[in-house]
C-alpha positions in Angstrom: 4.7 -70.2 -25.6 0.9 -69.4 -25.1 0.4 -71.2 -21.5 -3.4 -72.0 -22.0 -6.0 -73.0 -25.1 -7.3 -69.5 -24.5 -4.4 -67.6 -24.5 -3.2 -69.6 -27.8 -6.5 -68.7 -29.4 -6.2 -64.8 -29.0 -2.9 -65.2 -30.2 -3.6 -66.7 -33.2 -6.2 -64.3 -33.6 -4.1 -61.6 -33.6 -1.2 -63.4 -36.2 -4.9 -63.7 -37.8 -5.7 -59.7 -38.0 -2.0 -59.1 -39.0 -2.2 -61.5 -41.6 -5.2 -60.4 -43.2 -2.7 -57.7 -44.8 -1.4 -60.3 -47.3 -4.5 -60.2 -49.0 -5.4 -57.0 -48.7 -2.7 -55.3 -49.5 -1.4 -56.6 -52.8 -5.1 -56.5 -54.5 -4.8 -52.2 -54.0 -1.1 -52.3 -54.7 -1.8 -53.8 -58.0 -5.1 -51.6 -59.0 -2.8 -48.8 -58.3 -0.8 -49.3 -61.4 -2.4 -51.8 -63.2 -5.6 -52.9 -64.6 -7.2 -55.5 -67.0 -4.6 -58.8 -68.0 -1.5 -57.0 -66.6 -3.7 -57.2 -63.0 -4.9 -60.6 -63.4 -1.4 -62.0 -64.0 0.6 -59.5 -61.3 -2.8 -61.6 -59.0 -2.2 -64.4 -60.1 1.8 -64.3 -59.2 0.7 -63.3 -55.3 -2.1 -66.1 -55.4 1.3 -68.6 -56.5 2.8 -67.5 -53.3 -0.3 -68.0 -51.2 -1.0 -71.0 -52.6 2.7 -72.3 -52.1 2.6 -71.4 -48.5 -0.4 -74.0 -47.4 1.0 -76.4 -49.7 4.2 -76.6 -48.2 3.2 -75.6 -44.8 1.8 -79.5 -43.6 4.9 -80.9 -45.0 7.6 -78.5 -43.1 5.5 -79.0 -40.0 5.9 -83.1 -40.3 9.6 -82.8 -40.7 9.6 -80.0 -37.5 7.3 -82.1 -35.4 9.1 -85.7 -35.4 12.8 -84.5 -34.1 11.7 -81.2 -32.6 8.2 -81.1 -30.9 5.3 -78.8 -31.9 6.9 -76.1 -30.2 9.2 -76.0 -33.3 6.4 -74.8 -35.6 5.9 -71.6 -33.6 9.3 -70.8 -33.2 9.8 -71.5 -36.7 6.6 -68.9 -37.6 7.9 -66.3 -35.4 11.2 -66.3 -37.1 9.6 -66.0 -40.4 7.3 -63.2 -39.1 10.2 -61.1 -37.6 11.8 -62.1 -41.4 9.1 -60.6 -43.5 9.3 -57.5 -41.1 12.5 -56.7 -41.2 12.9 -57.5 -45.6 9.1 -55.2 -45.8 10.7 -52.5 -43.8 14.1 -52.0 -45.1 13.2 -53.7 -49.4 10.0 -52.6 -50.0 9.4 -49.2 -51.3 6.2 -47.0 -51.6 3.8 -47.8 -54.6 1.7 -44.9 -54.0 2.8 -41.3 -54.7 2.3 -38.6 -52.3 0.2 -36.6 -54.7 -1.9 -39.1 -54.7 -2.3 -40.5 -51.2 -5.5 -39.5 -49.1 -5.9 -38.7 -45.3 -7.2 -41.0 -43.5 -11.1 -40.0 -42.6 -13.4 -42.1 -41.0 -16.5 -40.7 -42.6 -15.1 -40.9 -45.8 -13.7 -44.5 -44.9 -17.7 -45.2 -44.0 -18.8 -43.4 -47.1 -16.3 -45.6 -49.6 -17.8 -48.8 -47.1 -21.6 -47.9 -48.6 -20.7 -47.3 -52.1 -18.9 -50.3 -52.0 -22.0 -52.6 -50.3 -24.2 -50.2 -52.7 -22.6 -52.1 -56.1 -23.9 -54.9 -56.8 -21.1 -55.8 -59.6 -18.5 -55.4 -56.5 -20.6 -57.4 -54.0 -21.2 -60.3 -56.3 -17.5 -60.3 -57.6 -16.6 -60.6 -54.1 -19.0 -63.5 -53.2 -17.9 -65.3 -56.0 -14.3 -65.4 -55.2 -15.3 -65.9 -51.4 -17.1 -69.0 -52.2 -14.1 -70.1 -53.8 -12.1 -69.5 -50.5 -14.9 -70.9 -48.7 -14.6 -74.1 -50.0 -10.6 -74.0 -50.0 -11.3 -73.4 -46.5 -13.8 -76.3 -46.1 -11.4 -78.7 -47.3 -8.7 -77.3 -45.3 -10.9 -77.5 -42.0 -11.3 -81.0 -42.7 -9.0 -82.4 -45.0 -6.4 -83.3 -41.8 -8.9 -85.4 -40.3 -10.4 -87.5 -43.6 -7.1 -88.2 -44.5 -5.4 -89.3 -41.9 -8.5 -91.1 -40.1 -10.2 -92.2 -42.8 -8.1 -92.6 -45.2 -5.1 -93.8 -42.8 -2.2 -91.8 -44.3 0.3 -90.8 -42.1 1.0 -86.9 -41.7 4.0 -87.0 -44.6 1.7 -89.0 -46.7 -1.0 -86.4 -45.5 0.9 -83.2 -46.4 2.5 -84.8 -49.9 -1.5 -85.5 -50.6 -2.5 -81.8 -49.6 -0.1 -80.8 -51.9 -1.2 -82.6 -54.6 -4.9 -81.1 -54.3 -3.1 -77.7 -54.1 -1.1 -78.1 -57.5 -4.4 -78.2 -59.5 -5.2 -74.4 -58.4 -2.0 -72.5 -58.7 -1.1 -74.2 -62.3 -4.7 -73.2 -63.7 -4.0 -69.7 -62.3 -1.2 -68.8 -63.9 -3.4 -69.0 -67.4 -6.1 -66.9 -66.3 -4.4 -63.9 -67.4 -3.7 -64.8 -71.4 -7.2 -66.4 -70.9 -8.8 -63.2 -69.7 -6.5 -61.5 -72.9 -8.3 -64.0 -75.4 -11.8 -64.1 -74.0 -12.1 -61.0 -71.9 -12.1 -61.7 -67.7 -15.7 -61.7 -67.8 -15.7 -64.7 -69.9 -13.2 -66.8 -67.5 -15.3 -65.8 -64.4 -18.2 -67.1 -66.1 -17.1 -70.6 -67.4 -14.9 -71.3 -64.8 -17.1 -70.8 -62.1 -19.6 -73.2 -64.6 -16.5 -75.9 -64.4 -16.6 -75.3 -60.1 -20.2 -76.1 -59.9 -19.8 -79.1 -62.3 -17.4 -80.4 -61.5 -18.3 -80.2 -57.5 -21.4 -81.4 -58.1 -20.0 -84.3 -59.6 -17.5 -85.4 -56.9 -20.5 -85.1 -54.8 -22.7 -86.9 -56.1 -19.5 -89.7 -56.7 -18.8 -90.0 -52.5 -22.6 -90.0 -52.1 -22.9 -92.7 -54.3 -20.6 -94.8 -52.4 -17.0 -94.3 -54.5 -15.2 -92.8 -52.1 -11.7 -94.2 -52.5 -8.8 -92.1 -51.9 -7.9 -92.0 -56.1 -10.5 -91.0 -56.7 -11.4 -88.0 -54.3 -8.1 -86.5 -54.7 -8.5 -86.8 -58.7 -11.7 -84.7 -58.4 -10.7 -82.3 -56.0 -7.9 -81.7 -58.5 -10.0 -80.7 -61.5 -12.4 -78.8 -58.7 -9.5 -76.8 -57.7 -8.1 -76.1 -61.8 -11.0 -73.9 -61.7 -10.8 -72.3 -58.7 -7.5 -71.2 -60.3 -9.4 -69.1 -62.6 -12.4 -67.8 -60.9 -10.3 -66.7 -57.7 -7.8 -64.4 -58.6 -10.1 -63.2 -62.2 -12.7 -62.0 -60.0 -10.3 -60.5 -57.4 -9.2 -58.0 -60.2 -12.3 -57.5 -61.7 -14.0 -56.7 -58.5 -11.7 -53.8 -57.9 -11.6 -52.5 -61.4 -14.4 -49.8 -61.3 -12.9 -48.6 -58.1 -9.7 -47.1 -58.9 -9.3 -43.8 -56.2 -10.7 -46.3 -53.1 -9.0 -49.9 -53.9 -7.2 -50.1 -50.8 -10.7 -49.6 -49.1 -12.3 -52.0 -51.6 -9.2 -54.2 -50.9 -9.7 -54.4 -47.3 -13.6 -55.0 -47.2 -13.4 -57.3 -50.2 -10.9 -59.5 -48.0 -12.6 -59.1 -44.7 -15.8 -60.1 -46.4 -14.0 -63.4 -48.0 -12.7 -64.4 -45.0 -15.7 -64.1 -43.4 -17.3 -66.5 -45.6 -14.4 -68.8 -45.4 -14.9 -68.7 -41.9 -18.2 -69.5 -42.1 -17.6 -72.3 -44.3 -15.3 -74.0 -41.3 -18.0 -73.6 -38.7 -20.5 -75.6 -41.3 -18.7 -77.7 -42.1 -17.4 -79.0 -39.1 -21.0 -79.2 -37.1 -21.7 -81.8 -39.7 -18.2 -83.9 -40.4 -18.6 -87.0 -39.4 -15.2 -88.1 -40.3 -16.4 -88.9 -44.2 -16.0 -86.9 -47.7 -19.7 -86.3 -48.0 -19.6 -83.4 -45.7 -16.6 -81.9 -47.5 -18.1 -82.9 -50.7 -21.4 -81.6 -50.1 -20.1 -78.0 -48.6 -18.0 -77.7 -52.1 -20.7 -78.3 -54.2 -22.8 -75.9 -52.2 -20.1 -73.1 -52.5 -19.6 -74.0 -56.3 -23.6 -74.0 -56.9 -23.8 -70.6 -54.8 -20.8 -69.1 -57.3 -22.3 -70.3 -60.4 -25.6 -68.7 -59.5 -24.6 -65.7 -58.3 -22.3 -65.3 -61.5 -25.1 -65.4 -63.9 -26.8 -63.0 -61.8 -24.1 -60.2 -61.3 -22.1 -60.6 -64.8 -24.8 -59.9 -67.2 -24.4 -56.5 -68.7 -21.4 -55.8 -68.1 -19.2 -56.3 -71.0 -17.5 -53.1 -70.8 -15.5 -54.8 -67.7 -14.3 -57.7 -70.4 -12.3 -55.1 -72.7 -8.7 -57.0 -72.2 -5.9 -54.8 -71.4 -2.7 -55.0 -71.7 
C-alpha cells in the first residue's frame, strides 16, 4: 500500500498511463477491419463495457469498504489488473497482419502527429466527443460530493443513483449504429450533439432557477446522457475514418487529447463547486454548447463521411 498521498498519486498516475490503452487501443483495432455502421456498433459494444465499469465500480466499493476497509478496493484492482494481463497475454490474438504492420519511427510518428492536428474534420470530431467525456468527467469529479452532502444519500444509495445516470448513456449507445445505417453517422453527430446542448442547457437553467431536487436532476442528467450515447462513440469512429494506414496513431492522440479535456473539465469544475448542481450544471451545459458549436462548424461538407456501411 502507497505509504504517503504523494506516493498514492504517482501511482495512480501510472494505473492512469497504463489505462489509457483501453481507449486507445480498441478505436485502431476496429478501423483496422471495419468501417462505417459495422465500426460504430463494434464502438459502441467497448463503450458498454466502459460504461459498465464506472457504473458498477461505486457500488462494489460500498460493499468492499463496510466489512473490509479501503484497502480492499486496491487489492481488489490489483487482482483484476494482474487478471486482464494474464487473459490479454495468453486469449487475445493479433488483429494486425505482419504485412501490414509498420516500424516504429519517431519522425514518422511526429509526421502522422501533424497531419492529424493539420485536419480539421479529425480535430473537431475529436473535440466533440471530448466534450462529451469532459462533462462525464465533470459529473464524475463532483457527483460523490452533491450526492452524498447535499443530497444526503448514503454511499449505497450514492452508487445505485450513479448508476442510474449511467443507464441513460450505454442504452442510447447501442442504437447509434442502426441510427448511423438510417440517417448516415453524420446525421447522428449532428442532432445528438443538438439534444446535449438542449437538453443541458435546460437542466441548467432548471437548478439555476431554484428546482434542484434530487428527481429531478437525476431525470435530466438521464436524458443529458441518452445523447451522449450517440455523439460519443459516432464521432469516435467517424473521426478515425479518413485515416485508415495511421489509426493506431490517430487512436492514441485522439485519446490523449480527450482525456486531456476531461481533465480539464475536473480542474474547472472543482475551483468552482460549492457543494451545489449549478457548478456541475453549468460545466455540462458549457461542454454541450462547446460540442453543438463546434459540430456545425466541422460537419458541414462532408457528406461523403455519412455513406452508411455495412
Amino acid at each position: 500500500m502507497a505509504p504517503t498521498i504523494e506516493s498514492l498519486i504517482a501511482l495512480r498516475f501510472l494505473q492512469g498511463v497504463g489505462a489509457a490503452s483501453v481507449m486507445s487501443i480498441p478505436r485502431a483495432v476496429i478501423r483496422d477491419h471495419y468501417t462505417g455502421a459495422r465500426a460504430t456498433r463494434l464502438m459502441t459494444t467497448v463503450m458498454l463495457v466502459i460504461s459498465i465499469s464506472p457504473m458498477l465500480a461505486p457500488l462494489i466499493g460500498s460493499i468492499l469498504i463496510v466489512p473490509f476497509g479501503w484497502r480492499s478496493v486496491f487489492i481488489l484492482i490489483a487482482l483484476l489488473t494482474l487478471a486482464s494481463l494474464l487473459l490479454a497475454v495468453s486469449s487475445l490474438p493479433e488483429t494486425l497482419e505482419r504485412k501490414h504492420r509498420i516500424p516504429f519511427q519517431f519522425s514518422a510518428m511526429l509526421g502522422a502527429f501533424s497531419t492529424l492536428l493539420r485536419d480539421p474534420v479529425y480535430m473537431g470530431l475529436t473535440c466533440i466527443g471530448g466534450l462529451g467525456i469532459a462533462s462525464f468527467f465533470s459529473f464524475l469529479a463532483t457527483a460523490s460530493f452533491l450526492y452524498t452532502g447535499f443530497y444526503g444519500l448514503t454511499p449505497t444509495e450514492f452508487s445505485l443513483a450513479f448508476a442510474l445516470n449511467a443507464l441513460g448513456f450505454f442504452v442510447s449507445s447501442q442504437f447509434a449504429a442502426n441510427l448511423g445505417m438510417r440517417f448516415g453517422s453524420v446525421a447522428v453527430v449532428k442532432w445528438a450533439t443538438a439534444g446535449f446542448a438542449i437538453s443541458s442547457l435546460v437542466m441548467c437553467a432548471v437548478t439555476f432557477a431554484g428546482f434542484d431536487e434530487f428527481v429531478l436532476l437525476v431525470a435530466m442528467l438521464l436524458a443529458t446522457n441518452v445523447f451522449l450515447g450517440l455523439v460519443i462513440p459516432t464521432s469516435m469512429v467517424l473521426s478515425l475514418e479518413e485515416h485508415g494506414p495511421i489509426a493506431g496513431t490517430a487512436a492514441a492522440l485522439g485519446g490523449a487529447l480527450q482525456m486531456l479535456l476531461g481533465a480539464l473539465s475536473i480542474v474547472l469544475t472543482s475551483l468552482v463547486f460549492d457543494g451545489t448542481p449549478q457548478p456541475l450544471t453549468a460545466a455540462i451545459a458549457t461542454c454541450g454548447v462547446a460540442a453543438l458549436v463546434i459540430s456545425r462548424l466541422t460537419l458541414r461538407g462532408i457528406a461523403h463521411l455519412a455513406v452508411p456501411s455495412s
